[in-house]
C-alpha positions as CSV (number, residue, x, y, z in Angstrom):
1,X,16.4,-39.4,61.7
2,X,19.2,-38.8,58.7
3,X,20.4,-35.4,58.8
4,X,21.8,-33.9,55.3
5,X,25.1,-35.0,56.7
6,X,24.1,-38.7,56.4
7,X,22.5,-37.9,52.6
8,X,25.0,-39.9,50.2
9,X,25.6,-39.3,46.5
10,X,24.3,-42.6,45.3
11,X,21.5,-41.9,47.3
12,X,21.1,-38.4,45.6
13,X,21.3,-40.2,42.4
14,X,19.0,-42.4,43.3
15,X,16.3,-40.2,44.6
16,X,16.9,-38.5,40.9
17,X,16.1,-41.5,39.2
18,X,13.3,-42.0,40.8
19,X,11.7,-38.3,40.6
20,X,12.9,-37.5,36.9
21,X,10.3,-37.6,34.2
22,X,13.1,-38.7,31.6
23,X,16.6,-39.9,31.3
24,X,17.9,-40.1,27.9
25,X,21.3,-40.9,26.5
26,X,21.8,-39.7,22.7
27,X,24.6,-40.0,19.9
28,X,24.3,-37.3,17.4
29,X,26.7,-38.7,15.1
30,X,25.2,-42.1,15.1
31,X,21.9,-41.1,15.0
32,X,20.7,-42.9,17.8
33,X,19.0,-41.9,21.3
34,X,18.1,-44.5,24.1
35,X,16.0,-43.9,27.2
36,X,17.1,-45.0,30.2
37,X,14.3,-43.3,31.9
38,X,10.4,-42.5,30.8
39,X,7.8,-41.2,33.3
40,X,4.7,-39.2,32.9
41,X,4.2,-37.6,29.7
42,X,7.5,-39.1,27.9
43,X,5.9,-42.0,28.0
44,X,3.8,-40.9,24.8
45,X,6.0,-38.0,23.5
46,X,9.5,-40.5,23.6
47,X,9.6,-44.1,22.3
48,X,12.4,-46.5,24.6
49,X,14.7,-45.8,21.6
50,X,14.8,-44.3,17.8
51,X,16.7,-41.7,15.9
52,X,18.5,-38.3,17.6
53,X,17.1,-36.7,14.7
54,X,13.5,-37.7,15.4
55,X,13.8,-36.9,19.2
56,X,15.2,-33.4,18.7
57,X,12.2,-32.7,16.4
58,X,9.8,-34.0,18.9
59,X,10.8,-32.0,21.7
60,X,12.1,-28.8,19.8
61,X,9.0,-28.9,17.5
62,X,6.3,-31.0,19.5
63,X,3.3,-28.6,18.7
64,X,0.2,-31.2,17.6
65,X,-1.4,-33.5,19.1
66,X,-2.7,-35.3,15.8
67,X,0.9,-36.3,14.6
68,X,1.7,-33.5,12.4
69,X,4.9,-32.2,12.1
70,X,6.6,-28.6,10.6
71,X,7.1,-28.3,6.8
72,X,10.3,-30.2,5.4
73,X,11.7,-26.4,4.9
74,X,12.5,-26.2,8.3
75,X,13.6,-29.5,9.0
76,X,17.1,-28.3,7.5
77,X,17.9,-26.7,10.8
78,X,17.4,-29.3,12.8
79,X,21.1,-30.7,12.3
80,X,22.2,-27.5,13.4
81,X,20.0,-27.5,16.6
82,X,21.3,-31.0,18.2
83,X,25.1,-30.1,18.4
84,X,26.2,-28.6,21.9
85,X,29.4,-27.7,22.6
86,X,28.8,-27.5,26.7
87,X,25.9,-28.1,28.8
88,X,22.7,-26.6,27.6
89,X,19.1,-25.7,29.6
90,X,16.2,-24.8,28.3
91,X,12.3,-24.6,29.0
92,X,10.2,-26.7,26.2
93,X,6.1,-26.9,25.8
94,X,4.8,-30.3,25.0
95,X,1.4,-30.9,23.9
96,X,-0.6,-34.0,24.5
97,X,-3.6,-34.9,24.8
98,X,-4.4,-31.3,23.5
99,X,-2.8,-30.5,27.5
100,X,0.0,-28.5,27.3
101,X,2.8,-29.3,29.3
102,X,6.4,-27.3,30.5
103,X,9.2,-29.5,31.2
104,X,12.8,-28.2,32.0
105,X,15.3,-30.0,29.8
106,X,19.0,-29.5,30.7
107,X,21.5,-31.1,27.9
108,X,25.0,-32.5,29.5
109,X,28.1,-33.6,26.6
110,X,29.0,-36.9,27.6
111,X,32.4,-36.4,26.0
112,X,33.8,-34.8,22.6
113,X,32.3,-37.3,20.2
114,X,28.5,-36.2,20.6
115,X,27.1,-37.7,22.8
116,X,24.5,-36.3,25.2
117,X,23.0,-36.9,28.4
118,X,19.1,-35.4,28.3
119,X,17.6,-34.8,31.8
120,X,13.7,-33.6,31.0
121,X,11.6,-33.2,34.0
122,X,8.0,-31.8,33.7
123,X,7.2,-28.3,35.3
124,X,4.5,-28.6,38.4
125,X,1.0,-28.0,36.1
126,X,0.0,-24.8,38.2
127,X,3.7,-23.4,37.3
128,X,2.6,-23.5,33.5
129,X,-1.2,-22.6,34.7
130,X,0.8,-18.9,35.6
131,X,3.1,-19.3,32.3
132,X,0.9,-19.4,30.0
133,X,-1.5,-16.5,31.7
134,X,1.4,-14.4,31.7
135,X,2.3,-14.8,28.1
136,X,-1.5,-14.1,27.4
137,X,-1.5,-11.0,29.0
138,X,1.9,-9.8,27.9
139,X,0.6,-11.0,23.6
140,X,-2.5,-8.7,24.4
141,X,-0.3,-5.9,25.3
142,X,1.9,-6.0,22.7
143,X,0.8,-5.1,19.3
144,X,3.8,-6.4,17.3
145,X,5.2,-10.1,17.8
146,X,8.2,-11.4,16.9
147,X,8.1,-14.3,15.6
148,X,12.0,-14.6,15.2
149,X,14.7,-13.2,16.7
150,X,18.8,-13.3,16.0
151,X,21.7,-11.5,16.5
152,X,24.6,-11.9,13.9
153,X,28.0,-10.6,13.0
154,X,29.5,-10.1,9.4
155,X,33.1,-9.8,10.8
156,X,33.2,-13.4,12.1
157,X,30.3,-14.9,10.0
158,X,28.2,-16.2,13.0
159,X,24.9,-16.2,14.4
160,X,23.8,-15.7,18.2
161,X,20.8,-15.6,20.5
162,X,18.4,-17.0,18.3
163,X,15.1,-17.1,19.1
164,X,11.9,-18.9,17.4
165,X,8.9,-17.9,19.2
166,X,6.5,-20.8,18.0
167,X,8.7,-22.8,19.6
168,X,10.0,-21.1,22.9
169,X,10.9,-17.4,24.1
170,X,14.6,-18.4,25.1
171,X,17.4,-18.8,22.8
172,X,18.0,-22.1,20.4
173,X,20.9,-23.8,20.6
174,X,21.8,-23.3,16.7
175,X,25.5,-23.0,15.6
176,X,25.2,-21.7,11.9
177,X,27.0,-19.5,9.8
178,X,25.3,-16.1,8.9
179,X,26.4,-17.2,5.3
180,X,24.7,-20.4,5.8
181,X,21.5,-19.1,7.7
182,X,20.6,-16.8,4.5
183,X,21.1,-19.3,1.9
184,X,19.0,-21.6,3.8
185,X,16.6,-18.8,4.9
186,X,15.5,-17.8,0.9
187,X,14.0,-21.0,0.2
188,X,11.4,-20.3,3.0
189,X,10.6,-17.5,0.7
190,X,8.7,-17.2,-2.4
191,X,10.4,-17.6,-5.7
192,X,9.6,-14.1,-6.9
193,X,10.8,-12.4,-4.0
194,X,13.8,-14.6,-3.2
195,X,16.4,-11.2,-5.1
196,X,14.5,-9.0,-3.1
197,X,15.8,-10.8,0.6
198,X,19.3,-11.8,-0.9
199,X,20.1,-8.3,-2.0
200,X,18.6,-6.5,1.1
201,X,20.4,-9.0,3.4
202,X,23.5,-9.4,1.7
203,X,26.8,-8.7,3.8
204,X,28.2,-5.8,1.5
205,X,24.7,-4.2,1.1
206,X,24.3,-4.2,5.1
207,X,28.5,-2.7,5.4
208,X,27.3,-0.1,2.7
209,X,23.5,0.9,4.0
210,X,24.0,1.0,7.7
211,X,25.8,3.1,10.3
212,X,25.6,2.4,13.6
213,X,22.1,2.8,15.2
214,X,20.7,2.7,11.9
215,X,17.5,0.4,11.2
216,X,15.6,-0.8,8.0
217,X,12.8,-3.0,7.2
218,X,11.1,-4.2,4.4
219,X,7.7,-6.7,4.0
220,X,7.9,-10.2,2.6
221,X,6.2,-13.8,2.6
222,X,7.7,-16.4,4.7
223,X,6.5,-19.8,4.9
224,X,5.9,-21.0,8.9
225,X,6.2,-24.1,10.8
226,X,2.6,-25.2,9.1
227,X,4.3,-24.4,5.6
228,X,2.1,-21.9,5.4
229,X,3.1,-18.8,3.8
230,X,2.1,-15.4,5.6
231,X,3.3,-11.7,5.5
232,X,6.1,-10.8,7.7
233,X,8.3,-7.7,8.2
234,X,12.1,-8.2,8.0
235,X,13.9,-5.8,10.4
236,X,17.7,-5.3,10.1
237,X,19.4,-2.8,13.0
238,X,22.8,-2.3,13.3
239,X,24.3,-2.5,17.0
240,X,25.3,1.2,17.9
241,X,29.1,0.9,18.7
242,X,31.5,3.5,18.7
243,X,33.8,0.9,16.6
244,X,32.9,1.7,12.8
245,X,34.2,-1.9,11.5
246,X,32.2,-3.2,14.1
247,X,29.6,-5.1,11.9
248,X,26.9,-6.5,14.2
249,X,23.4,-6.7,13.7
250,X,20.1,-7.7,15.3
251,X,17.7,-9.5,12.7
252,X,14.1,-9.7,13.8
253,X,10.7,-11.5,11.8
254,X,7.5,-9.7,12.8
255,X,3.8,-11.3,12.1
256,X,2.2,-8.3,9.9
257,X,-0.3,-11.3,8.2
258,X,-3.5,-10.2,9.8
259,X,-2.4,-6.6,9.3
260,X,-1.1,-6.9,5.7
261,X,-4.4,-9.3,4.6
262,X,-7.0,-6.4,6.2
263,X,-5.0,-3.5,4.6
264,X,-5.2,-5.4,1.1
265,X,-8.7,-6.0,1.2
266,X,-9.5,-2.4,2.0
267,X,-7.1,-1.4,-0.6
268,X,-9.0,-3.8,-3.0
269,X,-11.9,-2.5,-2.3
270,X,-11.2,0.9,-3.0
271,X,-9.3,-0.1,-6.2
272,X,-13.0,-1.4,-7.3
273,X,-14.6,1.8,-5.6
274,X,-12.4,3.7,-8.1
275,X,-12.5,1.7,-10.8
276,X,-16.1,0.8,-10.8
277,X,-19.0,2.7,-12.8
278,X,-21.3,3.3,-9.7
279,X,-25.2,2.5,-11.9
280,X,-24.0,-0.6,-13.5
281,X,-21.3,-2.0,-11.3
282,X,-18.7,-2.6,-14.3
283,X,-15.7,-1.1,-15.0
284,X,-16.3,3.0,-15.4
285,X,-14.6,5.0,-18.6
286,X,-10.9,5.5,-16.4
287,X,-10.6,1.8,-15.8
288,X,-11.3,0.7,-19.3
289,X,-8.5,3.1,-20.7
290,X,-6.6,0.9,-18.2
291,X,-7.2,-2.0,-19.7
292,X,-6.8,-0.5,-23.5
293,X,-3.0,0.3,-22.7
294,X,-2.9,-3.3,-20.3
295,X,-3.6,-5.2,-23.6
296,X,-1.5,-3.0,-26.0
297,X,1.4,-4.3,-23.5
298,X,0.7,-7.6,-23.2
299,X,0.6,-7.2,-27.0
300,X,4.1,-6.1,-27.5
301,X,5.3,-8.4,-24.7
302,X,3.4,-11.9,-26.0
303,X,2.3,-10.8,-29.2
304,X,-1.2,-11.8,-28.1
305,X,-4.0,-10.7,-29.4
306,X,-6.8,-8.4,-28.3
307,X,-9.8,-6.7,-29.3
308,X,-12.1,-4.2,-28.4
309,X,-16.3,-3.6,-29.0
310,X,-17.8,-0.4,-28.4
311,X,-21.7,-1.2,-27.9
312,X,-24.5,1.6,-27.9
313,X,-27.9,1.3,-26.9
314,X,-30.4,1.9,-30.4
315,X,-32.9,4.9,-29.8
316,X,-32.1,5.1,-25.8
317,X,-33.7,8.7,-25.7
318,X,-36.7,7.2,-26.5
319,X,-36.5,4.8,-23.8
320,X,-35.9,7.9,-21.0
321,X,-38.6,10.2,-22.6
322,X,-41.3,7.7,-22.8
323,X,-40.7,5.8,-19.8
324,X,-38.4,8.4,-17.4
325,X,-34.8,8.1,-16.5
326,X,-35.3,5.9,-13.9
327,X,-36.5,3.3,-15.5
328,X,-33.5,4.0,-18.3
329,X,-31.1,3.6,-15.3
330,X,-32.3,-0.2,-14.5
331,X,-32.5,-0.1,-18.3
332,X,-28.6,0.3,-18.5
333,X,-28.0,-1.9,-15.0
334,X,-30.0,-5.2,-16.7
335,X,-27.7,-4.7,-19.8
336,X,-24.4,-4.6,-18.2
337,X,-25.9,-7.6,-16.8
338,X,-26.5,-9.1,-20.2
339,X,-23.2,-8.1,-21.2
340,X,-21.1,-10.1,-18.4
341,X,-23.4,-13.0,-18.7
342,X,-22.4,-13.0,-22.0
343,X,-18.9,-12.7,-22.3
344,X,-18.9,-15.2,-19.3
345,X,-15.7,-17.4,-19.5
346,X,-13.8,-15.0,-22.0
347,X,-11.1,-12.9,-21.0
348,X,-13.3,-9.7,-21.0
349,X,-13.1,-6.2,-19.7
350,X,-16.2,-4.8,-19.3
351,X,-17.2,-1.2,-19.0
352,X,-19.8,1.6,-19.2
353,X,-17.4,4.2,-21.6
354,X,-20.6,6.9,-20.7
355,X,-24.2,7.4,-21.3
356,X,-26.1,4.2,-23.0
357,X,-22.7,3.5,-24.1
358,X,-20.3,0.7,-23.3
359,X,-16.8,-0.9,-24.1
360,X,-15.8,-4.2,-23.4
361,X,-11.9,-5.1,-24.4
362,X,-11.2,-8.8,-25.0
363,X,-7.8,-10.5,-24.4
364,X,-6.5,-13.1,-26.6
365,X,-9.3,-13.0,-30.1
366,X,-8.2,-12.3,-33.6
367,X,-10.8,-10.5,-36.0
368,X,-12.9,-13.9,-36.3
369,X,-13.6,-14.6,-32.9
370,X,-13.6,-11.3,-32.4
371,X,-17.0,-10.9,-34.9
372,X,-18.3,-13.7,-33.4
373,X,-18.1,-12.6,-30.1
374,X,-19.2,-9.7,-31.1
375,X,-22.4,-11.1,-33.1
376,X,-22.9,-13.5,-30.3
377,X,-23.4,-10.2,-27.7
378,X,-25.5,-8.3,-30.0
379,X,-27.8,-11.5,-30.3
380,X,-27.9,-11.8,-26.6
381,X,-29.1,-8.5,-26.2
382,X,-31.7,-8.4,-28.5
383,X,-33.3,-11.8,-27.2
384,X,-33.5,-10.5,-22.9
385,X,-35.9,-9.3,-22.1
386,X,-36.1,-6.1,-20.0
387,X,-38.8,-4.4,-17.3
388,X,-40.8,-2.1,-18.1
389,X,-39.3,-1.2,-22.2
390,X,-39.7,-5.2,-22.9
391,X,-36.7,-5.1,-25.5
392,X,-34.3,-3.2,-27.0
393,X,-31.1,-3.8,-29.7
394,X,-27.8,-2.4,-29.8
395,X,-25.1,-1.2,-32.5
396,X,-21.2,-2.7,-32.3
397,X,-18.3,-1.1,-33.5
398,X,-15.5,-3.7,-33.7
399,X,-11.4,-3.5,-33.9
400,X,-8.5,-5.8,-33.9
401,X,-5.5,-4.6,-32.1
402,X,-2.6,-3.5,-34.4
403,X,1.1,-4.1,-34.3
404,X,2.3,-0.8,-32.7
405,X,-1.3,0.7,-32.1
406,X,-2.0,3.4,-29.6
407,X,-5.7,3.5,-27.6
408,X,-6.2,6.6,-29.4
409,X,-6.2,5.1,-33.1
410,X,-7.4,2.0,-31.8
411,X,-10.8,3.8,-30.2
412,X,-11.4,5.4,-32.7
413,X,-11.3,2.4,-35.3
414,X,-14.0,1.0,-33.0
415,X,-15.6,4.2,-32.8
416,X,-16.0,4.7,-36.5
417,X,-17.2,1.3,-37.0
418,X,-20.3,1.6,-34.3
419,X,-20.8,4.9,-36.7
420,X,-21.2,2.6,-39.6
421,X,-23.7,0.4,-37.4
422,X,-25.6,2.7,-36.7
423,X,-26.6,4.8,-39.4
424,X,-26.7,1.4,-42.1
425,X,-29.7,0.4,-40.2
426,X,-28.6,-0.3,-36.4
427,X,-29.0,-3.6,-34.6
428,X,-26.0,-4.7,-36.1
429,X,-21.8,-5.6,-35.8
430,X,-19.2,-3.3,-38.2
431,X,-15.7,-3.8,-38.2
432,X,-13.0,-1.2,-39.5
């Protein structure tokens, strides 16, 4: 029987050989990866040979099972990812087959011209069976995740311990300038809030804003691996050193996108709550005086035109004394109806200003399409047909928006021209 004294090194190697589930030699500088070994699982996720670049994105970023792969944006790292200065080790998930799989990979420099010797062995499937039901009791626990993770110091200009959580828990290997990582970073970021994250991550805002211990945060978009953009919250925290020229910070991405998206909507839908007349669900008299001063800025800004109509039911008080107020209510609810079905496909404020009156401002018509709008409303109404009252008509006041008007003057053109409507005979559109 061999003892461990009789156990040779080519033996050792091998026994290696013949248990490991991949041997791979790579060439970063050429491009190029061969492998010399491919059991198990490699034998889908690794070809016998093909580019460094493509390997290192198959095993760093090997999340589908249908072939998809990260957005270009991030693809920029990658290059940064596949250089090792010393022998590397790190635990990778693989997903095949829709099975995941944990596989150890430890990284070895051949010599100083980049080239790597990649020994991948997959993890024993009850091992990831406990991995994975530990990191599903620890996310259900935790109520903020980070989804990235770095440390980085101004002094020197580098970046440490980074950590992409999509991807795996432990460190990347990823050699990359602070200066370099936040001009790369911004384009992962929407257009119009790329001066927000320069100037709140810039080196001499971060000297300036931060003593030691100190921490900030702010909320942006970031696109992720999917390319998908979703609400994050930047955190910046400043190592606490007794060293005042000691300029090192931690830098951490949490996932508020659930969070962000519910707290909109129930902002949104307060905004209509407050904005909203609660009888005939348009706009109510606060919201429209909104939208008079909204136009009168896009006015001075575009030099676009606007107009506004100031509608009001003829003889209404006949309507609630003959038929009751109830019925006056659904009378006003069917018009506001009328009114948006109207004015569908126009740029058109709608809104009850009080009583049987209304006000509807329209974006972008001059005094002619503002009449005919205006004509074309008041014909509408008169042809629907309501419950109970059968029909009913209604007076317009009309007025163009002026260079260097006011809502006040404005209104009250409008206001003087329903006048006019009304007492010449009713049913009818006035402009002043």
């Amino acid at each position: 029987m061999q003892t461990i004294n009789d156990f040779t090194f080519d033996q050792a190697l091998e026994y290696y050989g013949n248990s490991v589930s991949a041997l791979v030699i790579a060439d970063e500088k050429a491009d190029t990866y061969r492998a010399l070994v491919r059991r198990g699982v490699f034998q889908d996720v690794l070809s016998e040979s093909g580019t460094y670049t493509e390997m290192v994105h198959r095993l760093w970023f090997h999340r589908y099972d249908d072939g998809r792969k990260i957005t270009d944006t991030y693809n920029v790292f990658i290059p940064n990812m596949s250089k090792f200065n010393g022998k590397y080790s790190k635990r990778i998930k693989l997903l095949v087959d829709d099975i995941p799989h944990s596989v150890q990979m430890s990284i070895l420099p051949v010599d100083d011209s980049g080239r790597y010797l990649f020994l991948l062995d997959e993890l024993d499937a009850s091992l990831h069976e406990e991995e994975a039901e530990t990191e599903n009791k620890v996310s259900s626990i935790q109520n903020n995740i980070y989804v990235f993770t770095m440390a980085f110091d101004l002094t020197s200009d580098t970046t440490s311990s980074v950590a992409l959580t999509e991807i795996s828990d432990e460190p990347l290997n990823y050699q990359l300038k602070y200066s370099e990582w936040r001009n790369t970073i911004v384009n992962m970021i929407p257009e119009d809030e790329q001066k927000l994250f320069l100037k709140r991550s810039d080196p001499d805002y971060l000297r300036s804003h931060f003593k030691p211990g100190d921490v900030d945060s702010f909320d942006i978009q970031m696109v992720n691996l999917d390319g998908i953009y979703q609400w994050v919250k930047l955190i910046f925290s400043r190592m606490d050193t007794t060293n005042e020229n000691d300029y090192r910070f931690v830098y951490m991405v949490q996932n508020i996108h659930e969070a962000t998206i519910s707290m909109k909507a129930t902002l949104k839908h307060y905004e209509e709550l407050a904005s909203t007349d609660t009888l005939t669900a348009v706009f109510n008299h606060g919201r429209i005086e909104t939208e008079l001063r909204n136009a009168i800025e896009q006015h001075k800004k575009d030099n676009l035109p606007a107009g506004l109509m100031i509608l009001d039911i003829d003889h209404f008080k006949t309507v609630n004394d003959r038929y009751g107020h109830a019925v006056g209510d659904k009378t006003l609810s069917h018009l506001a109806e009328v009114v948006k079905n109207a004015l569908a496909g126009k740029n058109a404020a709608v809104g009850r200003w009080g009583g049987e009156e209304f006000a509807v401002v329209i974006y972008s018509e001059d005094k002619d399409s503002l009449m005919n709008t205006a004509e074309m409303l008041r014909s509408s109404i008169e042809a629907a047909s309501f419950d109970v009252v059968g029909s009913i008509t209604c007076s317009i006041g009309a007025a163009e928006l002026c260079t260097d008007d006011l809502p006040e003057p404005w209104f009250a053109r409008a206001d003087k021209a329903l006048y006019t409507a009304k007492s010449t005979g009713r049913n009818k559109v006035c402009y002043e």
